[in-house]
C-alpha positions as CSV (number, residue, x, y, z in Angstrom):
1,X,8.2,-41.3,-1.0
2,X,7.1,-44.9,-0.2
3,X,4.4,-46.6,-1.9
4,X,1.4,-46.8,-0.1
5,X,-1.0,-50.0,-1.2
6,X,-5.2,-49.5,-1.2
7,X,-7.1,-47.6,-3.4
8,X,-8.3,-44.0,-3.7
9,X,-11.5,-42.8,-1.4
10,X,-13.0,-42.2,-5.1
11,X,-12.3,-45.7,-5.9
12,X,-13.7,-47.3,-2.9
13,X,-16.6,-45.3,-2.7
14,X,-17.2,-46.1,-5.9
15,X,-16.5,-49.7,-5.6
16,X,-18.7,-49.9,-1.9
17,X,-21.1,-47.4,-2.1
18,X,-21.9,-44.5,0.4
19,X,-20.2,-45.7,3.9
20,X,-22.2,-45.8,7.0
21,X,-22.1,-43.2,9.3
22,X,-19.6,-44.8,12.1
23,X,-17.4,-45.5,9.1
24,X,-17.4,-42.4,7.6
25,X,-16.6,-40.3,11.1
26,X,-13.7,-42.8,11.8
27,X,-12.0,-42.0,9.0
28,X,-12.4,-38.3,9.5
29,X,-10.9,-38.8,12.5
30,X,-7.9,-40.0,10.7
31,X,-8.0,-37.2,8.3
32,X,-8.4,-34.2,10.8
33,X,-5.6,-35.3,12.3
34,X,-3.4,-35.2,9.3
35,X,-4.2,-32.2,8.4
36,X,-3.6,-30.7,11.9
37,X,-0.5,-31.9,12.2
38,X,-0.2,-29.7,8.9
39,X,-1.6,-26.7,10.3
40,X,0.5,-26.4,13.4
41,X,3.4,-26.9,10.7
42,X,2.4,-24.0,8.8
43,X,1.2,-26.2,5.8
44,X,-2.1,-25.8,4.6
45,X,-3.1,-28.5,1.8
46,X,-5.6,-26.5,-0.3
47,X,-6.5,-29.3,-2.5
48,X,-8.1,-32.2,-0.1
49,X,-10.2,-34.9,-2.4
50,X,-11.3,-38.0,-2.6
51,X,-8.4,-38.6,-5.1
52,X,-5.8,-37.1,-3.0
53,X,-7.2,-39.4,-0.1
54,X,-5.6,-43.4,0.2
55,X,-7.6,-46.4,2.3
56,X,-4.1,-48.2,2.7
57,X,-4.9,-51.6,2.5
58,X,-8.0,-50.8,2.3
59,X,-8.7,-50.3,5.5
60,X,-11.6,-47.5,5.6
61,X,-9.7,-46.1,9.0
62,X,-6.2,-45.8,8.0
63,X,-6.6,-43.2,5.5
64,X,-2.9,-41.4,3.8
65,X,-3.4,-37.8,2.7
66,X,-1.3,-36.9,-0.6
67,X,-0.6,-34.8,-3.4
68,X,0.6,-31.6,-1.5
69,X,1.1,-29.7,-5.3
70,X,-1.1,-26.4,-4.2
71,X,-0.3,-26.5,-0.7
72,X,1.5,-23.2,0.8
73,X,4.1,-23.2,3.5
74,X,4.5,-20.5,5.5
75,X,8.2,-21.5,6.4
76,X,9.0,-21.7,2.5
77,X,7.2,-18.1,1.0
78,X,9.4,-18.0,-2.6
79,X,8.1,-21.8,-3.1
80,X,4.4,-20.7,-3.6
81,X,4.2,-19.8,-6.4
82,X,0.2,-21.5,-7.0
83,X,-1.2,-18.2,-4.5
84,X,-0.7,-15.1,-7.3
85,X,-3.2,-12.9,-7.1
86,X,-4.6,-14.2,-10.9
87,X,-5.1,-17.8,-10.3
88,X,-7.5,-20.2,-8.9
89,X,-6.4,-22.5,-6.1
90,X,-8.3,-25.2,-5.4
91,X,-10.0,-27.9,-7.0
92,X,-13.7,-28.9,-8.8
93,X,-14.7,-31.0,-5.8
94,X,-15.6,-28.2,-3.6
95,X,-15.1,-24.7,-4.7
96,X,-14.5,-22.3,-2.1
97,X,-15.1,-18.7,-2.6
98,X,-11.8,-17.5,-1.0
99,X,-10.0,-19.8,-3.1
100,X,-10.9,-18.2,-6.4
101,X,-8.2,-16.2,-8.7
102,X,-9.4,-12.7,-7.5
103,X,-9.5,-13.7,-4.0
104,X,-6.8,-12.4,-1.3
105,X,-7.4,-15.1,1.3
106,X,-5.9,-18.3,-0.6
107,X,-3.5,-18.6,2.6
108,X,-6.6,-19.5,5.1
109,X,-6.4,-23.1,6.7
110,X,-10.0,-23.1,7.3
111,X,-10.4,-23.7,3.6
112,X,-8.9,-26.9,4.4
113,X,-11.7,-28.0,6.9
114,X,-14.5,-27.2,4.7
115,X,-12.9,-29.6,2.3
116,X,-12.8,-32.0,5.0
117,X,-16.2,-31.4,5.2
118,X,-17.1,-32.3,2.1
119,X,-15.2,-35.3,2.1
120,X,-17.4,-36.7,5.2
121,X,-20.6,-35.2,3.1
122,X,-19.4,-37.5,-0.2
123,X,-18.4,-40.4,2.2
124,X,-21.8,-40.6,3.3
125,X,-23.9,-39.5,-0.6
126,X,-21.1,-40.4,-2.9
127,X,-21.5,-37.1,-4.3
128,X,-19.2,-34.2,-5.1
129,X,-20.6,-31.0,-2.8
130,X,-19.2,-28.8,-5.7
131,X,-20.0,-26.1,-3.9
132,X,-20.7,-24.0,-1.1
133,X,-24.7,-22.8,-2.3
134,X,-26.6,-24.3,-5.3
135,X,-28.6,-22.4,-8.1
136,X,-31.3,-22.7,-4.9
137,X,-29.1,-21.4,-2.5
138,X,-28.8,-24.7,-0.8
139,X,-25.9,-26.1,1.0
140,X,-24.6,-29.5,0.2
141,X,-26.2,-30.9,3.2
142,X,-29.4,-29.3,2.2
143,X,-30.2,-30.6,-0.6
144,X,-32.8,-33.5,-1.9
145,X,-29.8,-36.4,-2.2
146,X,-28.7,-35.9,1.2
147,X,-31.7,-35.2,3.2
148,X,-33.3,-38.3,1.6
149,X,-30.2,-40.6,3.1
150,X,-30.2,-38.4,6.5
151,X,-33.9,-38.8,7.0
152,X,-33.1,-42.2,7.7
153,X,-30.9,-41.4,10.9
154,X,-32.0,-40.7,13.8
155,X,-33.1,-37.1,15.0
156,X,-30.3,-36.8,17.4
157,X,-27.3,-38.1,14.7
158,X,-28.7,-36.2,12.1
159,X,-28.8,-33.1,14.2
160,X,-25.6,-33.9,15.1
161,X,-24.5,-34.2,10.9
162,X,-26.5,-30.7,10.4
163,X,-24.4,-29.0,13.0
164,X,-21.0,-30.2,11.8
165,X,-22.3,-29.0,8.1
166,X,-23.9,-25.9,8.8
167,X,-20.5,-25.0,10.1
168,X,-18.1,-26.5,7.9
169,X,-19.9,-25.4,4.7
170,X,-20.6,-21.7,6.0
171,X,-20.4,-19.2,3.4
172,X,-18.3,-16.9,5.8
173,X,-15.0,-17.9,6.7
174,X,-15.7,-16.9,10.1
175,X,-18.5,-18.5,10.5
176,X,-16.8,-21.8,9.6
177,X,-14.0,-24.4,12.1
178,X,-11.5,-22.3,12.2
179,X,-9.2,-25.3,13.4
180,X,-8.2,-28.7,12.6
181,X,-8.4,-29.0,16.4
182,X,-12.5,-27.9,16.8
183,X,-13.5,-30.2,13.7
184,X,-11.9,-33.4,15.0
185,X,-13.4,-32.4,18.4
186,X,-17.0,-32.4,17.0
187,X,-16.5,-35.6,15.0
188,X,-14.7,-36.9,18.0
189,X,-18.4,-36.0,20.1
190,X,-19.8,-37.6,17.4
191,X,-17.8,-40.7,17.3
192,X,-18.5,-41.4,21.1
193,X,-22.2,-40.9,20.6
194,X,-22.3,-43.5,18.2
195,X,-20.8,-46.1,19.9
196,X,-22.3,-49.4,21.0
197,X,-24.3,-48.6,24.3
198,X,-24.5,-45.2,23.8
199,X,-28.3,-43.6,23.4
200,X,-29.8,-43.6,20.4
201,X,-32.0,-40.3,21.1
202,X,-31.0,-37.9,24.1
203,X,-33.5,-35.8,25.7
204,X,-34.8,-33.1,23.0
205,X,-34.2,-30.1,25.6
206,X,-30.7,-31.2,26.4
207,X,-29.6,-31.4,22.6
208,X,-31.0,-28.1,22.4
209,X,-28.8,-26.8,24.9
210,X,-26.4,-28.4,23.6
211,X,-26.7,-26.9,19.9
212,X,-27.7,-23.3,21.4
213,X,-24.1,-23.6,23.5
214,X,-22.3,-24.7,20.4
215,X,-23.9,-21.8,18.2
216,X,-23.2,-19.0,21.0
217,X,-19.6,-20.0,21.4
218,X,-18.8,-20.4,17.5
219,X,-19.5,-16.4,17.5
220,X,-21.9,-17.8,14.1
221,X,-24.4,-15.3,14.7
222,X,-21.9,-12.3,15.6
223,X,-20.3,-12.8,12.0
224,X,-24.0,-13.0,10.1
225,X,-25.0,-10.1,12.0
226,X,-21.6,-8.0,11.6
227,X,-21.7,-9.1,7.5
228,X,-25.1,-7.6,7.4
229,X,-24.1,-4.8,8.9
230,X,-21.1,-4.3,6.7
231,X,-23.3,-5.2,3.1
232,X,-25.9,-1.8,4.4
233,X,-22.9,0.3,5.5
234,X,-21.6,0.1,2.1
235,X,-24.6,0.2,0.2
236,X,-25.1,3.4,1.8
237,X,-21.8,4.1,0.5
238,X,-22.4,2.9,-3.1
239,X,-25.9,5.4,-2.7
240,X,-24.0,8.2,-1.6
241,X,-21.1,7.9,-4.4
242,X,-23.7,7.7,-7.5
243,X,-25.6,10.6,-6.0
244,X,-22.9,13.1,-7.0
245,X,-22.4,11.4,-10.4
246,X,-25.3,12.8,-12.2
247,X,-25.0,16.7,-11.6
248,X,-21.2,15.8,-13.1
249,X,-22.6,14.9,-16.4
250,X,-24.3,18.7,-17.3
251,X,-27.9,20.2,-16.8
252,X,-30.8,17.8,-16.9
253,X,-29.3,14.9,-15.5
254,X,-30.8,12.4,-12.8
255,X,-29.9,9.6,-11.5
256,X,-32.6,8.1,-9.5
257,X,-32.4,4.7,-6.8
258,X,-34.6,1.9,-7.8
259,X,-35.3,-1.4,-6.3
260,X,-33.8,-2.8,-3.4
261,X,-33.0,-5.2,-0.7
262,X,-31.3,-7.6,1.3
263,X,-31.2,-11.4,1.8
264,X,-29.5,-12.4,5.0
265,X,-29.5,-15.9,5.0
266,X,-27.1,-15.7,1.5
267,X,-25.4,-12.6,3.0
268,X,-26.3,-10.5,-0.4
269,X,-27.7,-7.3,-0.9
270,X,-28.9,-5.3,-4.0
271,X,-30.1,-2.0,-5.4
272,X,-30.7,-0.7,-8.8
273,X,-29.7,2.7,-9.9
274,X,-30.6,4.4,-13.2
275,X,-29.6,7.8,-15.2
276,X,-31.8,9.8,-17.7
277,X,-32.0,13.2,-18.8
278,X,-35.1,15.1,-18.2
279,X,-35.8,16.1,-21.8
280,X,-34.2,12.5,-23.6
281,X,-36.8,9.9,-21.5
282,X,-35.0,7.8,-24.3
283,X,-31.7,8.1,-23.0
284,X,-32.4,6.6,-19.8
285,X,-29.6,3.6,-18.4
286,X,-30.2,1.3,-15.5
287,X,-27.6,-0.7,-13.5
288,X,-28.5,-3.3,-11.2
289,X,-25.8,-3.3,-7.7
290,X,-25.1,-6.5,-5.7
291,X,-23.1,-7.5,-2.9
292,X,-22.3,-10.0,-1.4
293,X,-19.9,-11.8,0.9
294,X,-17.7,-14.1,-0.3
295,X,-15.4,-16.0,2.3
296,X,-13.9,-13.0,3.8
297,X,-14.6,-10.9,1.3
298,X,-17.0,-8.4,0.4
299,X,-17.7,-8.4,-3.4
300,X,-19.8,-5.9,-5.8
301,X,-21.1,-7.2,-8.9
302,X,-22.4,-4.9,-11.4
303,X,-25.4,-6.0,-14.2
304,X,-26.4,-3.6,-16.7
305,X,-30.3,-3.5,-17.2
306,X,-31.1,-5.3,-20.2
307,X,-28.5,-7.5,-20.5
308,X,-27.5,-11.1,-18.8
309,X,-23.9,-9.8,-17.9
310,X,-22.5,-10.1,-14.0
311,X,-19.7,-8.4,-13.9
312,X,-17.5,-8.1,-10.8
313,X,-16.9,-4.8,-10.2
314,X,-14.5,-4.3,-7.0
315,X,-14.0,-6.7,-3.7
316,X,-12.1,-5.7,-0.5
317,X,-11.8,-7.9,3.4
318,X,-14.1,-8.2,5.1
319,X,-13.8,-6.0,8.3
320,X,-11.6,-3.2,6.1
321,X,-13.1,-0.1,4.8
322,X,-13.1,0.6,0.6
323,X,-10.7,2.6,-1.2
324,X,-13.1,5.4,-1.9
325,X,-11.7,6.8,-4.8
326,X,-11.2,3.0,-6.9
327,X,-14.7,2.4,-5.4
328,X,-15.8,5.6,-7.5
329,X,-14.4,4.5,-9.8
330,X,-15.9,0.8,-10.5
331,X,-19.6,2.0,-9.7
332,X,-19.8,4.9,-12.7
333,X,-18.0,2.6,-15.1
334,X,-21.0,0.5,-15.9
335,X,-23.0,3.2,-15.8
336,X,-20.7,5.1,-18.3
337,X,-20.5,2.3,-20.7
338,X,-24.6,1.8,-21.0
339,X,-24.8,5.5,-21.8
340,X,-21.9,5.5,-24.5
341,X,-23.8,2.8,-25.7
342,X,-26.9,4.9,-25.8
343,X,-25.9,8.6,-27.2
């Protein structure tokens, strides 16, 4: 391997400061199409950083992608050993849901583009995105550090940022680019709209167009819609399974639905279920149900009433139907547990 001279993107953020916004899209550029040349080879890189990112000769567009440790190659299966089902793939500057050690979709390129993503979002902040949704359920680009530096673009270029974000830090795989190809095409819009000459502000009802075409052909709102749709169909599911459990236990036993609901800008959904026996009041268990979709995955998370444990339960694709019987399964165990715990 030859030795490339410059620093690391870490380095020379951290040496320059957050890069303006022409910089930061060129170099993107440079990126994107790295990493499609990848993708049309099968290769999918799965660890994209700042550090893994060389300015040769410091020249903010002529950036070198490296460190291809975690990457899988689809033309060289008994090499991957980094995608067992047990381990996380991945790394601390953006963690992806699909990339996490329970996760059966650590194969996807698109994870590579929401890395890319986030590499434009710390180009421009000089912050790690860390993740996909905060403690507030904010995206990267949603939150108080970047706003404050976006609020001094203009409305069109920071519609333009919010579009490329919205997408690239989707919570659905779907949702998100789902090639190399479509994210260096929007940076490449981007790109030309920034160039000298070009107008500052378009005409507000043209922009929308513009956005309402790019939503409608990204089939964005098909996925939400189709996720929601898939969280209730199993909920009704998880209702109709604990409803039988009850009259298994003996005479006196109820199990009764609590509290519910759904929250479809996160994609989550939760109901709480409890057991007592008419005669013991004392006896009485509750277990709180969520789930939620995670990249393209549907995951069930089980909390016991009364304590601060999240436990995940059972996860299947998105799109697939449950294994009935192991879903059975993981939705009385909790339950089972709190009332060992109480006779």
């Amino acid at each position: 391997m030859d030795f490339i001279a410059g620093s690391t993107l870490a380095k020379y953020v951290a040496q320059h400061g957050p890069m303006a916004v022409a910089d930061a899209v060129q170099t993107m550029l440079g990126i994107t199409e790295v990493v499609s040349h990848c993708h049309e080879r099968g290769v999918v890189h799965r660890d994209i950083k700042p550090d893994n990112i060389i300015i040769r000769a410091n020249n903010i567009h002529d950036p070198v992608l490296l460190d291809f440790g975690f990457a899988f190659n689809r033309d060289e299966p008994t090499n991957n050993l980094n995608t067992e089902s047990g381990q996380r793939i991945g790394n601390h500057f953006l963690i992806l849901p699909e990339l996490q050690s329970n996760s059966a979709d650590k194969r996807s390129p698109v994870s590579d583009l929401s890395m890319c993503c986030g590499i434009l979002h710390f180009m421009l902040t000089g912050s790690f995105p860390v993740q996909l949704a905060d403690e507030q359920n904010q995206a990267p680009h949603r939150r108080e550090k970047y706003r404050a530096i976006a609020n001094t673009y203009s409305t069109q270029l920071r519609s333009r940022l919010d579009s490329i974000f919205d997408k690239g830090f989707a919570m659905i795989v779907a949702e998100r680019f789902q090639s190399a190809k479509d994210l260096h095409l929007s940076l490449r819009s981007l790109a030309d709209a920034l160039l000298p000459g070009a107008s500052a502000e378009s005409n507000p009802s043209s922009l929308l167009r513009e956005r309402l075409a790019s939503f409608q052909a990204s089939g964005e709102y098909a996925a939400r819609t189709s996720g929601m749709k898939a969280l209730q169909e199993l909920f009704s599911t998880i209702e109709n399974s604990l409803r039988t459990f009850a009259p298994t236990l003996g005479e006196g036993w109820r199990g009764l639905f609590e509290s519910g609901g759904d929250t479809p800008s996160r994609l989550w959904y939760h109901r709480g279920y409890s057991l007592f026996h008419t005669m013991y009041t004392e006896k009485r268990v509750a277990v709180s149900y969520e789930g939620q979709i995670l990249g393209s995955e549907i995951v069930i998370f089980a909390t016991k009433v009364g304590t601060t444990v999240r436990e995940e339960i059972y996860r299947y694709p998105l799109g697939a139907s449950p294994d009935h019987d192991q879903l059975d399964q993981a939705l009385r165990r909790p339950v089972e547990e709190a009332l060992l715990e109480k006779l």
